[in-house]
N, C-alpha and C positions, 0 to 999 in steps of 0.2 A: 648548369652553371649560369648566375645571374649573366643578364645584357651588362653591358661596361656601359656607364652614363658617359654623355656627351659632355664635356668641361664648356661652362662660357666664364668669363673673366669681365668683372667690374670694375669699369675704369674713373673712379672720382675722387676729388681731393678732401667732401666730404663723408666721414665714416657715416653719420646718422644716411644718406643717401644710400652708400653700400649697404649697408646694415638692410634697412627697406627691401632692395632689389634682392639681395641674395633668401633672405627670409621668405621672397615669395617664390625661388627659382629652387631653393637648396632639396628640394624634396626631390624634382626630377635629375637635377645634374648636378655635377660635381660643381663645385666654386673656385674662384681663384680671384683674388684684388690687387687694387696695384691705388694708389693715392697720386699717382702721377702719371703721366704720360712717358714720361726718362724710362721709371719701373716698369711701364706697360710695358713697352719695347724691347728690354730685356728678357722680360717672361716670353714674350710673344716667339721669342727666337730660341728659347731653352730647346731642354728634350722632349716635354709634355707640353708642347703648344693648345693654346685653346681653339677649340673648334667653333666658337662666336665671342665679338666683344663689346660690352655695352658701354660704350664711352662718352663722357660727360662733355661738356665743348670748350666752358668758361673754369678753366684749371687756371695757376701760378704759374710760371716759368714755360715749358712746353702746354700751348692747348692743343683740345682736340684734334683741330682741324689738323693743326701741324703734326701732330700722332698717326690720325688716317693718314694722311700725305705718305710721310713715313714706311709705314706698313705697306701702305702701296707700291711703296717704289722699292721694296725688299724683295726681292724672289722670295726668300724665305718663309714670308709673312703676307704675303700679297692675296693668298686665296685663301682671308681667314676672312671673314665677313662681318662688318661694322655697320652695327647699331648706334646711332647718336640718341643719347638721352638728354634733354637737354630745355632748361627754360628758355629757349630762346625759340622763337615760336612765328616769327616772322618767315615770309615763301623764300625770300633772298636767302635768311641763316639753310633753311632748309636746302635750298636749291645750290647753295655752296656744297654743304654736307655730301648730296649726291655727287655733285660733278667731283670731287675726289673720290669716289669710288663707294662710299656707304648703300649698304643693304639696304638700311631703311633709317627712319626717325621718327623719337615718339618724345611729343612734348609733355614736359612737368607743368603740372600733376599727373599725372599718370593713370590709367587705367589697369589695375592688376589684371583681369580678363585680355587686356591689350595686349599687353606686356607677355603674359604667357603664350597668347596664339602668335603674336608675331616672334616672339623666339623660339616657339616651335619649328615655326615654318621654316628660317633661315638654318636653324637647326639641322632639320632633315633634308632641307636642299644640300647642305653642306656635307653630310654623310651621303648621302644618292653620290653625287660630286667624286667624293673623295674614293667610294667604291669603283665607281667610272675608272677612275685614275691609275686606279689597283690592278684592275682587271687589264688596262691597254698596258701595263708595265714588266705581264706576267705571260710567262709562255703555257697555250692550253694546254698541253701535254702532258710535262715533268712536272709545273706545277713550281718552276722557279721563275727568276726573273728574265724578261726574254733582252736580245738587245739591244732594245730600244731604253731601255732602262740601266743597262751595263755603258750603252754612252754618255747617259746621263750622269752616271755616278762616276767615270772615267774621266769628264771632264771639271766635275766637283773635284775631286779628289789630288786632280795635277794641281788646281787653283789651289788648292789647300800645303799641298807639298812645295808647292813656289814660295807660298806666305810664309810654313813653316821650316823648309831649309829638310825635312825629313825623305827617307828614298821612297819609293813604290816603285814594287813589283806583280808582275803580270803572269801569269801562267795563260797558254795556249792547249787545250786540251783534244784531242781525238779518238772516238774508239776505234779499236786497230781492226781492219777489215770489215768494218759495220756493211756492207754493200751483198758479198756472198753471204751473213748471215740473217740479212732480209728476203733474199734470195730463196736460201734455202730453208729455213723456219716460219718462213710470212710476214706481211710487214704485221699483222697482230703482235705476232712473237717480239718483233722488230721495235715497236711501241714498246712494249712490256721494258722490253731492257732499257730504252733509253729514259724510260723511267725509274727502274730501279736502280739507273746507273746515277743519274742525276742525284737521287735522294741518301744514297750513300756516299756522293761527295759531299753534296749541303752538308749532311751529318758532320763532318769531318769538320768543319771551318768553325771554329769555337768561338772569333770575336763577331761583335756585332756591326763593323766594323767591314769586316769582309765582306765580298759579293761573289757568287755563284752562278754566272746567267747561262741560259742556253745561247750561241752565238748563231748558231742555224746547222737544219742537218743533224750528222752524229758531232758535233763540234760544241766545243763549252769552254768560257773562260772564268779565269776568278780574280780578282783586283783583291791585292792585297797592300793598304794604306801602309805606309810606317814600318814597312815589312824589309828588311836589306836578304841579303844573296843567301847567305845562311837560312834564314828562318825562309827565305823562299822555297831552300831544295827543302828543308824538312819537313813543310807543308807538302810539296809535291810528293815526298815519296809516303808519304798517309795517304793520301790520296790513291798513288797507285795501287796501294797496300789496301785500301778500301773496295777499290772494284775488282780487284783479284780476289778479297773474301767472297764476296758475293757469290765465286764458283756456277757462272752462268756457263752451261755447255756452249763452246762454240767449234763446231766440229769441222766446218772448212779452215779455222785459221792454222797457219804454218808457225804462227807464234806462240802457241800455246791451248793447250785443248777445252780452255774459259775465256771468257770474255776478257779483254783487258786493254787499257788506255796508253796513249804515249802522250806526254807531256813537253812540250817549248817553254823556259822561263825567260825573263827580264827582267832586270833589276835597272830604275832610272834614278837619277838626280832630274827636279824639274827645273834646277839653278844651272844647269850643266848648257852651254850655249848648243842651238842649235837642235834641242832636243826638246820635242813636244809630243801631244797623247799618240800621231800617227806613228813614231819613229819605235815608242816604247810597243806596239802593237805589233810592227815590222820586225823588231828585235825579237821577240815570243813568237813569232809566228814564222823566221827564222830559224831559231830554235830545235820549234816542233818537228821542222821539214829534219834536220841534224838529230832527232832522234826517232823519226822515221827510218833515216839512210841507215841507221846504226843499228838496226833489230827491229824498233816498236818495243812496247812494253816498259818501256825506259824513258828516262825525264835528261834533258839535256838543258842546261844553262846557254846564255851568251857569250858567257868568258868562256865556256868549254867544257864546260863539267857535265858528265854524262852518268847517270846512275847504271850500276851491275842487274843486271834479270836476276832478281832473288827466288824463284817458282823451284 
């Protein structure tokens, strides 16, 4: 399977200038333009972000600088890396450009040999970077996201459900007597499962939208955006329905003679006073404890809703 190109994005109000850059850049990466700085902005925030930007200084309406500025002060946008292309060639224009945060700058006229090694460079720093980022996000083990990465997206997501007035729900997960079957299988064996446990729930979560992280231990939660009570327990019990196929022996549990998970849910309002990411975490984890007491194997809500052992 070919490498996926690296996207950089040209930011000028003239076409003949775009036209130029991307004719000498199109062959290694994907392209993307914008005639404005307003447009840059928006692309830069989309779903296919560029991974470098080559931005002009002297635009109409928004200039450059005001663009970098921008992107800088975005979380969003902030670790994309900015090239100023620009006839403005003085140390001061230059030395503005950096102190808002730009990678680098290369004066018009331009050197095409320039131009290519220095967008290489900012290039693969920026992919090195961005793997960096992957890697601290992700748990070594199962191979999903660990929680440092589930807080991250737990507290996006409350910000998101505040703005848009939509519920999010929480799932709290455990597998039921993980302890004796480390114990007694090895923690090799012990490995194994939580990895095979893991990847058969991922499997399950069909939006992209969802998240699945390891929380620590045999424990895993999943954030689920725009999700209310209903689609909550219906995810949960696929889920259970997921590691119960699995059919993993587990011979000391009194719950059942395969491996299998008990589930805590929550369902929040983030408009609801008094209610923020700790409380929705307390609720599910709450929950969990309430479908512990009641068997294991079973998914128990907040309101009180507790699923039947289907085995």
């Amino acid at each position: 399977m070919p490498e996926k190109k690296a996207t950089v994005m040209i930011v000028d109000d003239q076409p003949t200038n775009i036209h130029a850059l991307a004719s000498l850049l199109k062959v290694d990466y994907r392209i993307l333009t914008a005639t404005s700085g307003e447009r840059a902005l928006v692309m830069a925030r989309g779903e296919s972000p560029p991974d470098l930007i080559l931005l002009d200084i002297v635009m109409p309406g928004m200039d450059g600088y005001d663009t970098c500025r921008r992107l800088k002060d975005d979380e969003a946008t902030r670790s994309i890396p900015v090239i100023f292309v620009t006839a403005l060639d003085d140390v001061e224009d230059e030395e503005k450009g950096l102190n808002l945060g730009a990678a680098d700058y290369i004066s018009k006229p331009f050197s095409p040999a320039i131009v290519r090694a220095r967008v290489r460079n900012q290039v693969t720093l920026k992919l090195k970077t961005d793997m960096l980022e992957k890697i601290s996000l992700q748990d070594g083990l199962t191979e999903i996201p660990n929680r440092r990465k589930f807080d991250q997206k737990l507290a996006e997501e409350w910000g998101r459900a505040r703005r848009d007035g939509q519920p999010l729900s929480l799932l709290m997960i455990d597998i039921d007597q993980f302890k004796p079957y480390n114990d007694h299988y090895g923690h090799g064996a012990g490995d194994e499962c939580l990895k095979r446990v893991a990847q058969a729930m991922a499997q399950t979560l069909s939006r992209t939208s969802d998240l699945l992280a390891r929380y620590g231990g045999e424990e895993f939660v999943a954030l689920l955006p725009g999700t209310d009570e209903t689609g909550c327990r219906h995810l949960a019990e696929s889920l259970l329905e997921a590691v119960r196929s699995l059919q993993l022996p587990h011979g000391l549990s009194d719950v059942a003679p395969h491996v299998t998970v008990s589930i805590g849910g929550a369902t929040h309002s983030a408009r609801t006073p008094k209610t923020n990411p700790e409380t929705l975490k307390k609720s599910a984890d709450d929950a969990l404890y309430l479908a512990k007491q009641a068997g294991r194997n079973r998914y128990h809500h907040e309101s009180g809703y507790a699923s039947p052992i289907t085995d």
